[in-house]
N, C-alpha and C positions, 0 to 999 in steps of 0.2 A: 428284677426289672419290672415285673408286672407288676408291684407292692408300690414303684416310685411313678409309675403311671397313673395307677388310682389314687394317691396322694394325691400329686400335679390336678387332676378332674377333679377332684376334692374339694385342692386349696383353691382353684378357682370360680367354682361357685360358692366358697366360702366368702358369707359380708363382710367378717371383721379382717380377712388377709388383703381383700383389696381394698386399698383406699379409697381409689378413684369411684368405684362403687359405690362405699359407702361412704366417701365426702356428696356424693351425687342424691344418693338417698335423702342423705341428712337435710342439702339443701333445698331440696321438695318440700319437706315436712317442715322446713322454715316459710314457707314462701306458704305453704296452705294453711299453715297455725297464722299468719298474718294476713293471710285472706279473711280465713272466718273470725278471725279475732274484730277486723275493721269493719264485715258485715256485720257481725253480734253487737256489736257498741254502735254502728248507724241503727239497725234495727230498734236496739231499746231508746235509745234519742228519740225516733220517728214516734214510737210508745209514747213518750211521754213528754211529748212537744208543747209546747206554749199553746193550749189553744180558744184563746181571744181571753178578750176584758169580762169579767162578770160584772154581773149587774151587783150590786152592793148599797143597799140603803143604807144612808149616813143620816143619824139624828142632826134635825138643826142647831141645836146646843154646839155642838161640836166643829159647824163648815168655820170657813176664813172670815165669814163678818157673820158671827154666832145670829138667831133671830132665837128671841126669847118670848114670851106670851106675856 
């Protein structure tokens, strides 16, 4: 009797006997892998944003009405 008691206290703090547990577990560790996944990829976006026009000298040779010497 005393052997199927501590079983029983066993199997219930055991993860893999209850489901409910660990379907609960699991879906935590979805939902925080998809947090930090969507701040990690905003994050490096923010990194490496568009940030403005550079200044770029173009020979005259080359614009849309060429100027030649």
């Amino acid at each position: 009797m005393a052997q199927e008691v501590e079983i029983n206290e066993s199997q219930k703090k055991d993860f893999a006997w209850s489901w409910v547990k660990s379907s609960r577990f699991l879906f935590y560790i979805q939902v925080f892998s998809l947090v930090a996944f969507l701040i990690g990829g905003s994050w490096a976006l923010y990194q490496h944003r568009y940030k403005g026009k550079p200044k770029v000298t173009v020979p005259e040779s080359s614009l849309y009405t060429p100027k030649y010497k």
